[in-house]
C-alpha positions in Angstrom: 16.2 -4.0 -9.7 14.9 -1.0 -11.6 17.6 -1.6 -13.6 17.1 -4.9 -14.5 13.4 -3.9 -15.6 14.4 -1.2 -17.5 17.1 -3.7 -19.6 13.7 -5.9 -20.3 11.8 -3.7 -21.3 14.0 -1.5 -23.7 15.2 -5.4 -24.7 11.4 -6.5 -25.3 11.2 -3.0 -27.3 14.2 -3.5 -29.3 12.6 -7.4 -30.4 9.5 -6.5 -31.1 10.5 -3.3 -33.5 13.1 -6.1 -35.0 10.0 -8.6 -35.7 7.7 -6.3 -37.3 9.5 -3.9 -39.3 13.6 -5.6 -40.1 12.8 -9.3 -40.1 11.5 -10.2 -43.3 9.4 -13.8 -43.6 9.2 -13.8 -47.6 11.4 -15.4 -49.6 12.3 -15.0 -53.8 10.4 -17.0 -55.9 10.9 -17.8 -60.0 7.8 -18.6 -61.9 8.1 -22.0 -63.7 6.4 -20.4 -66.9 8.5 -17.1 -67.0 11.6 -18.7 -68.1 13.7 -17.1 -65.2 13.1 -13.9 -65.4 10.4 -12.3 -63.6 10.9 -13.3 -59.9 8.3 -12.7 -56.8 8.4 -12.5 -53.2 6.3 -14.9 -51.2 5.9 -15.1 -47.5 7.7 -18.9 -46.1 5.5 -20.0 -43.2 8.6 -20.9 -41.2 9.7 -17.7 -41.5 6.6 -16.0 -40.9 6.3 -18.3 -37.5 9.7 -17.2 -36.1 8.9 -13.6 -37.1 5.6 -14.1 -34.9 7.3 -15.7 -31.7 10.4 -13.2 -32.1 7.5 -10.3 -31.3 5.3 -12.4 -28.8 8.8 -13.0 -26.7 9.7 -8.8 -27.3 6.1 -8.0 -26.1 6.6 -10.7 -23.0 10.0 -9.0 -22.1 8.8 -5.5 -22.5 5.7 -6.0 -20.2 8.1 -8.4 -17.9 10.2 -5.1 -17.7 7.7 -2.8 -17.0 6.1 -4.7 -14.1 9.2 -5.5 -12.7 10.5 -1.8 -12.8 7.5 -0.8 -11.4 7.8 -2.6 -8.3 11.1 -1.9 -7.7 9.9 1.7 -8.3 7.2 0.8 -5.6 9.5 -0.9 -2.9 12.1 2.0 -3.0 9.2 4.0 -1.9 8.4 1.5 0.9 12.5 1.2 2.4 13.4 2.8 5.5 16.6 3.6 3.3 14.3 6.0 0.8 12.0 6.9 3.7 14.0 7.2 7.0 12.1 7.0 9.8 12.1 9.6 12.5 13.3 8.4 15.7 11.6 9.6 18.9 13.8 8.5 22.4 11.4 6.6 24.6 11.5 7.1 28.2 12.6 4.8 30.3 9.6 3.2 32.3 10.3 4.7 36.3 11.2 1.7 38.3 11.0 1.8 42.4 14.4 1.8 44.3 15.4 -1.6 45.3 17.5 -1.9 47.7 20.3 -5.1 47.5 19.5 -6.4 51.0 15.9 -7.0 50.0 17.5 -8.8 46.5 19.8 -10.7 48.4 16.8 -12.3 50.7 15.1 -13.3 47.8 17.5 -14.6 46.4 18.3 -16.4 49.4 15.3 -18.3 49.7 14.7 -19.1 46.7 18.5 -20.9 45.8 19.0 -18.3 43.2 22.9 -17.0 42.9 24.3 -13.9 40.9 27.1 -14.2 38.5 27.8 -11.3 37.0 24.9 -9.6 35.1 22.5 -12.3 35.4 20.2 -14.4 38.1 21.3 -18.1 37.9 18.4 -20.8 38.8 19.1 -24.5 38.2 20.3 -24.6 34.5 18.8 -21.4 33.4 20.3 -17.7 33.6 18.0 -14.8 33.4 19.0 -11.1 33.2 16.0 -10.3 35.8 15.3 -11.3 39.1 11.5 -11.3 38.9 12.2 -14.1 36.0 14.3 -16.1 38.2 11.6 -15.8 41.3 9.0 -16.8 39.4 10.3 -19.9 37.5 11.9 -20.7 41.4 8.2 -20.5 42.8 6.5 -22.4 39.9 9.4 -25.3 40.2 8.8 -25.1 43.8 5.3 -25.4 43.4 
């Protein structure tokens, strides 16, 4: 993206140095009177219009492609890819010993079977026991 901005804005740049100081609005001019001879420059008012808009869309590109730069500029800064994050190992949170007979009674009186890794209640599998308890005692209920 900070490329893109940067194309706009040297883009813009480019315009608006073409519109004031390459484009040319004025146009040659004969007087009636001179018989041909003497001839002026004066400034066409179409050509004067497109010389305008050619700069006010170079000045709309090059601030375009500054903002945008800038906030690609701003949410490199912000990326976990620019910024990596340090990564602490958490603990894991000291359970107390249960035994299977104690499982299997509850499991037993509350209908619940074991199929594999999960607790299997009605429809619904759960990777916990205590889930599958306590949606078995508030169906039960």
């Amino acid at each position: 993206m900070k490329g893109v901005g940067m194309t706009m804005w040297v883009v813009g740049m480019i315009a608006v140095l073409w519109a004031m100081f390459v484009f040319d609005p004025s146009v040659a001019a004969e007087h009636p009177f001179s018989g041909g001879v003497t001839t002026d420059r004066v400034v066409n008012m179409d050509l004067q219009q497109r010389q305008l808009l050619m700069a006010l869309a170079g000045m709309t590109a090059f601030i375009s492609g500054i903002v945008v730069h800038c906030l690609a500029m701003v949410m490199d800064r912000m990326s976990p890819v620019a910024r990596p994050a340090v990564h602490t190992p958490v603990a894991p949170i000291p359970t107390a010993p249960h035994s299977d007979a104690s499982d299997q009674e509850v499991m037993e009186r509350h209908g619940i079977r074991r199929e594999g890794d999960y607790y299997i209640f009605d429809p619904y599998r759960y990777e916990h026991l205590k889930d599958a308890v306590a949606y078995a005692t508030k169906v039960k209920s």
